[in-house]
C-alpha positions in Angstrom: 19.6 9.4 -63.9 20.0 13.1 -63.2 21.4 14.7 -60.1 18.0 15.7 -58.5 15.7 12.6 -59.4 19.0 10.8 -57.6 18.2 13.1 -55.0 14.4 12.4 -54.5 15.1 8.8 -54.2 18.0 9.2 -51.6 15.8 11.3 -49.8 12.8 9.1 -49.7 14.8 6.3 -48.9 15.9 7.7 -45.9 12.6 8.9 -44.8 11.5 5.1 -45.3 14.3 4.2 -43.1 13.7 6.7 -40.5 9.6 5.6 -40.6 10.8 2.3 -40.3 12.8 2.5 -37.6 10.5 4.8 -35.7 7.6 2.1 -36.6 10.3 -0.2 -34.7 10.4 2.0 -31.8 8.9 0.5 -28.5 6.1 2.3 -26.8 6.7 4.4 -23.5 5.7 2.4 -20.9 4.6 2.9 -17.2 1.3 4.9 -15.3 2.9 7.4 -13.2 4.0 5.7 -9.4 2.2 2.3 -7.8 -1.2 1.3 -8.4 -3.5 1.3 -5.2 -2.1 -2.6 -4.0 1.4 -1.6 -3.6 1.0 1.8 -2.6 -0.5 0.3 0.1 2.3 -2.4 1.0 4.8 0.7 0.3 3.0 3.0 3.5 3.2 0.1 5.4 6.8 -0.7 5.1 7.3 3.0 5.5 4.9 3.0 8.5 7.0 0.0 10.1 10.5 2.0 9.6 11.9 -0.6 6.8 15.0 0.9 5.0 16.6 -1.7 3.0 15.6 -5.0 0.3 12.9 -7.0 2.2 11.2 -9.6 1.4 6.8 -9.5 1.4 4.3 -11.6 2.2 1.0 -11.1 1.4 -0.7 -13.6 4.1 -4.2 -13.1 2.3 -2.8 -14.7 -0.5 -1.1 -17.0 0.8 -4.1 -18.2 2.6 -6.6 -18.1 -0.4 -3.8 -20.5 -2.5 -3.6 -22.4 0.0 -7.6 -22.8 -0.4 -7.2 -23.5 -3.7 -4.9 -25.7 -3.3 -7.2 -28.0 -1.2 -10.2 -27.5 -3.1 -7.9 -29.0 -6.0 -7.3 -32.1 -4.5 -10.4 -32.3 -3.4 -9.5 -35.4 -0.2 -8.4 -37.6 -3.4 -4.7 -37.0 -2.7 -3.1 -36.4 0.9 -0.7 -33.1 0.7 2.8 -33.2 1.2 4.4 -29.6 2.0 7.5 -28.3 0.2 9.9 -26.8 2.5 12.8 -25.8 0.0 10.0 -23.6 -1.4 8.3 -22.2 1.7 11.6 -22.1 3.9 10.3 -20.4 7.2 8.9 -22.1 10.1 6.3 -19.5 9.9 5.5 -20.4 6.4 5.3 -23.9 7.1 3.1 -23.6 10.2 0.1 -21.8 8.7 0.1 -24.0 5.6 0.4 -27.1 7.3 -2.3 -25.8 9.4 -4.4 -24.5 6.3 -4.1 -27.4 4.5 -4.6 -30.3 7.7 -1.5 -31.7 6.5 1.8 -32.7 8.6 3.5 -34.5 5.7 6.7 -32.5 4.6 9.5 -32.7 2.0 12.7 -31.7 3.0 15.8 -31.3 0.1 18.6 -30.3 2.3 20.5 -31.7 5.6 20.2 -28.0 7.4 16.3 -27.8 6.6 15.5 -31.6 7.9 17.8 -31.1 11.2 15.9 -27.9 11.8 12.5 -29.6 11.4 12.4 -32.6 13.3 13.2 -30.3 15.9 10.2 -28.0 15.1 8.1 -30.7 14.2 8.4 -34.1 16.2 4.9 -35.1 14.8 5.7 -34.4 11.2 5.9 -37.4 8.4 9.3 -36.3 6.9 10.3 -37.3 3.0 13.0 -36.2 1.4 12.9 -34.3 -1.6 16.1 -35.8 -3.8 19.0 -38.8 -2.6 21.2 -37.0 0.1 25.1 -38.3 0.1 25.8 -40.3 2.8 27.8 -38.3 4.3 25.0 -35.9 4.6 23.0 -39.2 5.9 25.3 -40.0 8.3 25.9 -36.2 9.8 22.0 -36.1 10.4 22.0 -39.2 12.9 25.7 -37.5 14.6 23.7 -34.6 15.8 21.5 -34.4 18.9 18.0 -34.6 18.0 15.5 -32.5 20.4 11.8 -33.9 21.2 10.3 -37.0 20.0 11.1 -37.4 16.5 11.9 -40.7 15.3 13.1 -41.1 11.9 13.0 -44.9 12.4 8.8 -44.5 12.0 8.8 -40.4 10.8 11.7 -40.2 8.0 12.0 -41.3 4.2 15.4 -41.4 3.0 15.2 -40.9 -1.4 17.5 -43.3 -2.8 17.3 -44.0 -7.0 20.1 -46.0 -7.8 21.7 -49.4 -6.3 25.0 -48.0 -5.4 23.3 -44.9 -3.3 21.3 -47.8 -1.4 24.6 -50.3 -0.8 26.0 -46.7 1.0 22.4 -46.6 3.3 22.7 -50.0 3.7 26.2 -49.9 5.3 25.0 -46.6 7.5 22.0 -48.5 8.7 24.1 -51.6 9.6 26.8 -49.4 11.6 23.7 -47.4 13.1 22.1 -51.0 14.3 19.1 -48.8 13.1 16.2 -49.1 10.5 16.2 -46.7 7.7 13.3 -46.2 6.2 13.9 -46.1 1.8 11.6 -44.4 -0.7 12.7 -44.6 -4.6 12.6 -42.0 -6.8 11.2 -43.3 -10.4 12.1 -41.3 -13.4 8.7 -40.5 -14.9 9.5 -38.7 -17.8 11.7 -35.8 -16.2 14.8 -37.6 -17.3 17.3 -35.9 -14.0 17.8 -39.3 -12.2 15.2 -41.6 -10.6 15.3 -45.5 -11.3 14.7 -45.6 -15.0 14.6 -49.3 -16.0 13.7 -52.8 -14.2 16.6 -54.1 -14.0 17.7 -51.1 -11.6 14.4 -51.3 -9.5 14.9 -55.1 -9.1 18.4 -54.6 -7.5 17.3 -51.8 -5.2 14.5 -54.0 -4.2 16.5 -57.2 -3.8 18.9 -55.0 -1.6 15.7 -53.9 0.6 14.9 -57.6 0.7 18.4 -58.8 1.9 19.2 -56.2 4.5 16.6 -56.4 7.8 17.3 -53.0 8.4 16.3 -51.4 5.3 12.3 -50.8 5.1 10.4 -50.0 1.8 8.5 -47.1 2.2 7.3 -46.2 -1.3 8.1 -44.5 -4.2 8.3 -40.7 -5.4 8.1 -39.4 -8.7 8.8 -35.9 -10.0 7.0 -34.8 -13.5 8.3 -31.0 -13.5 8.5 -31.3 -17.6 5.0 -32.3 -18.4 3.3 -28.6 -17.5 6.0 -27.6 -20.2 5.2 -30.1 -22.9 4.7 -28.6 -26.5 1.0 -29.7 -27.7 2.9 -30.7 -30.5 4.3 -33.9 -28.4 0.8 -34.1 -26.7 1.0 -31.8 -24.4 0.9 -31.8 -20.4 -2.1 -34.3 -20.1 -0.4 -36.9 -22.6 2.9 -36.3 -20.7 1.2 -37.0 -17.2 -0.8 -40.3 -18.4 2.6 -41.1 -19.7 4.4 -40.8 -16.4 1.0 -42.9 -14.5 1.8 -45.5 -17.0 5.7 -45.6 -16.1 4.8 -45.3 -11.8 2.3 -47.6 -12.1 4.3 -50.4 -13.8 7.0 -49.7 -11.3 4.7 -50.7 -8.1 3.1 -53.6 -9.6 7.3 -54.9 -10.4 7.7 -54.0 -6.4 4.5 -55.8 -5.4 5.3 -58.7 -7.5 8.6 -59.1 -6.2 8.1 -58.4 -2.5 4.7 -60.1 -2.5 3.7 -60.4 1.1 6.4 -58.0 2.2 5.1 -55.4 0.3 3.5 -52.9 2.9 0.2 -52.5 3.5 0.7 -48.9 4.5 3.1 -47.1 1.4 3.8 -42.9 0.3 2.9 -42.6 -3.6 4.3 -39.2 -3.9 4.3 -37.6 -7.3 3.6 -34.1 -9.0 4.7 -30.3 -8.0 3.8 -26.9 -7.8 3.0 -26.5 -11.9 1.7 -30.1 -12.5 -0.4 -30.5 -9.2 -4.0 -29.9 -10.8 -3.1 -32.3 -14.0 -3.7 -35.1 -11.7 -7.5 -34.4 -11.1 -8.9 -36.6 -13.9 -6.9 -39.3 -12.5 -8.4 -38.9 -9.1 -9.0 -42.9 -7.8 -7.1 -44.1 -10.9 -3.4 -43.1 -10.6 -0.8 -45.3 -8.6 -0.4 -42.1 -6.5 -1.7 -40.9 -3.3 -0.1 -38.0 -2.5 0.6 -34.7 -4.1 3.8 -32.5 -3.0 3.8 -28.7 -4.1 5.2 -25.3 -2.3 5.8 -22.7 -4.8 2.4 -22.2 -6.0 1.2 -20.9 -2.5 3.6 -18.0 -2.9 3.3 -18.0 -7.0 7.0 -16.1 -8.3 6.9 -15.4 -11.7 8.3 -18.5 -13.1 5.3 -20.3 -12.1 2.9 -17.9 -14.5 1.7 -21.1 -16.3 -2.2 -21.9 -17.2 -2.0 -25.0 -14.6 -1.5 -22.0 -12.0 -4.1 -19.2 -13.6 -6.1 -19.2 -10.3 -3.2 -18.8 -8.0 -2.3 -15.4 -6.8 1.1 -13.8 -6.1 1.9 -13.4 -2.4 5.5 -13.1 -2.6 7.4 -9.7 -3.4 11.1 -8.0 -3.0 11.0 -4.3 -1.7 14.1 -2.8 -2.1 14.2 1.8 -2.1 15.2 4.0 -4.6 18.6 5.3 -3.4 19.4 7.7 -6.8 17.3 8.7 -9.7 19.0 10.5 -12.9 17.0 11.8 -15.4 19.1 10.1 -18.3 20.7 6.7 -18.9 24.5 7.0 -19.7 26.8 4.0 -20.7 30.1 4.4 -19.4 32.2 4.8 -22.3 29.6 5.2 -24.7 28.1 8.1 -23.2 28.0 10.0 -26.7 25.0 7.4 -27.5 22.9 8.5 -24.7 20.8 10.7 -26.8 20.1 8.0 -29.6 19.5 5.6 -26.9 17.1 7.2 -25.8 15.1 7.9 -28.6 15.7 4.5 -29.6 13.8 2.9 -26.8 12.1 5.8 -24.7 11.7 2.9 -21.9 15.6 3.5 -20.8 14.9 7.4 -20.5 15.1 7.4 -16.7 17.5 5.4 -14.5 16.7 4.4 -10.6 19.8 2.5 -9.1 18.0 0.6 -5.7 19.8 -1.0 -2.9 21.2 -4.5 -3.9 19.4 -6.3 -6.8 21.1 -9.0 -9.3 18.0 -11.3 -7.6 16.0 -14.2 -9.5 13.6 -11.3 -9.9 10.9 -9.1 -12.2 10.0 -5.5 -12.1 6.9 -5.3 -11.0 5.9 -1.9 -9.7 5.5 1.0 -10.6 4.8 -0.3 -14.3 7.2 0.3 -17.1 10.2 -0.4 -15.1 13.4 -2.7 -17.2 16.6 -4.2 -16.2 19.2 -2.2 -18.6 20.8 -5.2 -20.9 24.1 -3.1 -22.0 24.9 -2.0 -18.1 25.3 -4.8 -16.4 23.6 -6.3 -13.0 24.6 -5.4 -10.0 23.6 -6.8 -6.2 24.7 -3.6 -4.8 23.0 -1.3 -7.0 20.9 -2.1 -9.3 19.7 -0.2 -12.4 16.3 0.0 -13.6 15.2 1.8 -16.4 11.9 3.6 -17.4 10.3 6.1 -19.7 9.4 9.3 -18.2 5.6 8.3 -17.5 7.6 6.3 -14.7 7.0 8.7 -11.3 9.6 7.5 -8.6 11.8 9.3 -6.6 14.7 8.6 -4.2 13.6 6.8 -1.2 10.2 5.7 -3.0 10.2 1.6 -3.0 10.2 -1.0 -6.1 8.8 -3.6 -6.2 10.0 -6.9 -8.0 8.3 -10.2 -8.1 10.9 -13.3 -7.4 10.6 -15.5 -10.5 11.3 -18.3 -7.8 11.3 -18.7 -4.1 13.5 -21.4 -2.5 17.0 -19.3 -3.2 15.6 -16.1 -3.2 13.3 -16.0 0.2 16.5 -17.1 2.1 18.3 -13.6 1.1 17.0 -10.8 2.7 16.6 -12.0 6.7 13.2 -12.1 8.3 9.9 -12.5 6.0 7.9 -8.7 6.2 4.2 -10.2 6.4 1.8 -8.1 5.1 -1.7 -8.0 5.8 -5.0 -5.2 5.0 -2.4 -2.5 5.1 0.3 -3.3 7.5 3.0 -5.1 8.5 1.7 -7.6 10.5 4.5 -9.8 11.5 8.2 -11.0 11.0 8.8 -14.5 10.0 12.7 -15.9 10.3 13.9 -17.8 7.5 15.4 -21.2 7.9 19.0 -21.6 8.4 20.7 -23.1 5.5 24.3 -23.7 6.9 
């Protein structure tokens, strides 16, 4: 082969590579600064003299979920509130009020003694078993009002040996305590699995006068997730009815006239709650529990949520903008980086970050993989169609709400252009 056909080859090699490689190459993302929405939520804050991360409420959303929520169910299933999800009194008040409900489930000691203070009316169930020590802490502390968890509190137990503990408490106490079982339907992340289990649980409720059955609860967070390959969500929830329903016809048959006229049939969630609508009048259930798909974070962008809306956003302002992204160390590579994926052109560090969170506005905007998170200052990157500028506010979308909502103080409710309203978080200490 001579010298120049070598050449020509070489040459056209590395134009195919270079082709290739700009084929490769992402698109520029982003539309210039905030659509019309958060512009709107970003005046407000502005208008009400916010300066640092806050959390945002959109209360019309909240309220139309809520609506949908209820037209779901439809009066077939009662409604059971989630706090750990919607962890302001606030929160709680107007969908509790929305949705004609005072049936809550509570997942930690802090939350529950701060509600039965709030609410002495409410019909309390707790979300997962709490250790005893955590049992016996809630009946050491003065309670305020009326509340009585003798008649108002479900204590989740799912194996024998977290029941022999209750058992003991409720003997020192000389006071009934009121036991609802967790079943494993499916989920696989405790719950009584097997008969033999439920038996001794039930024998236990049977031998100790203080101990009341109350029902049973069963969580199905998998089956929204299930691969049509393995039958997919519907398969997966008939699957789980099966399992709950063979586990209260064991407890009827062995507590026969003891078995209470008046039990909770808890079951479902947030992504599974509008699976259960073909079953309506069929399933062993009779209540639904769900909290996060009144607020909607990201994770909870699945088809069983489609006509939900997102209400729930982090705010946090631009506090430097550079025009180029440079990786310390590697700052030689800023150029090719660049060109590589135009979306890491610009960099906007805001206050704090590192959250269970998504860019969401202005378009186009990235969490830098190579730079590292920070809940200081935190770097987003975005092409140069991105139009932000120090002190202009991001806007990320929680991907969840029970650990994020309780980081940034009092809730900033937003409502046809303003701030409307600060809601306090719950305490969680």
């Amino acid at each position: 082969m001579d010298i120049k056909r070598r050449k020509l080859i070489l040459g056209g090699l590395a134009l195919g590579a270079v082709a290739g490689v700009t084929a490769l190459r992402p698109k520029a993302q982003g539309q210039g600064g905030h659509s019309d929405y958060f512009a709107s939520v970003a005046k407000a804050l502005d208008s009400a003299g916010f300066s640092g991360p806050t959390l945002v409420i959109d209360r019309e959303n909240l309220q139309k979920n809520a609506d949908i929520l209820t037209g779901h169910l439809s009066g077939h299933y009662d409604y059971r509130v989630v706090a750990k999800s919607l962890p302001s009194l606030n929160l709680l008040d107007v969908i509790s009020k929305r949705t004609n409900t005072n049936r809550i489930m509570v997942f930690q000691l802090p939350f529950l003694q701060q509600l039965v203070n709030s609410y002495p009316a409410s019909d309390i169930l707790l979300g997962k078993p709490l250790p005893i020590a955590a049992a016996k802490a809630f009946y050491a502390a003065p309670r305020m009002g009326h509340f009585d968890p003798s008649q108002q509190l479900q204590w989740l137990v799912d194996s024998p040996r977290r029941l022999t503990q209750y058992a003991s408490l409720a003997q020192s106490l000389t006071q009934t305590l009121r036991i609802n079982i967790e079943i494993d339907v499916g989920l696989h992340r405790g719950g009584v699995a097997n008969a033999e289990d439920l038996a001794a649980i039930l024998n236990l409720i049977q031998r100790q006068p203080q101990l009341e059955f109350a029902g049973f609860m069963g969580y199905d967070a998998h089956a929204a997730k299930m691969p049509g390959i393995l039958g997919g969500p519907e398969k997966a929830i008939t699957r789980g009815l099966d399992i709950y329903r063979s586990r209260v016809e064991q407890a009827k048959a062995q507590l026969g006239e003891a078995y209470p006229k008046v039990v909770t049939m808890n079951a479902a969630g947030s992504p599974t709650y509008q699976l259960y609508k073909p079953h309506a009048g069929s399933a062993p259930c009779s209540e639904i529990a769900a909290g996060s798909c009144l607020v909607k974070p990201a994770g909870f962008d699945i088809p069983t949520l489609s006509d939900h809306r997102p209400a729930a956003y982090i705010a946090s302002p631009v506090l430097k903008k550079l025009s180029q992204t440079q990786i310390p160390g590697i700052e030689g590579l800023t150029a090719p980086f660049s060109w590589l994926n135009p979306n890491r052109e610009q960099s906007f560090f805001i206050s704090g970050g590192y959250w269970k969170a998504e860019p969401e506005s202005p378009a186009g905007l990235s969490i830098n993989p190579i730079y590292g998170r920070s809940s200081n200052q935190e770097m987003l990157n975005g092409s140069s169609k991105v139009t932000l500028n120090e002190d202009d506010w991001v806007f990320l979308r929680p991907t969840q709400s029970e650990s994020v909502f309780l980081q940034f103080g009092d809730i900033a409710v937003y409502s046809k252009g303003e701030i409307v309203d600060l809601w306090p978080v719950l305490a969680n200490t």
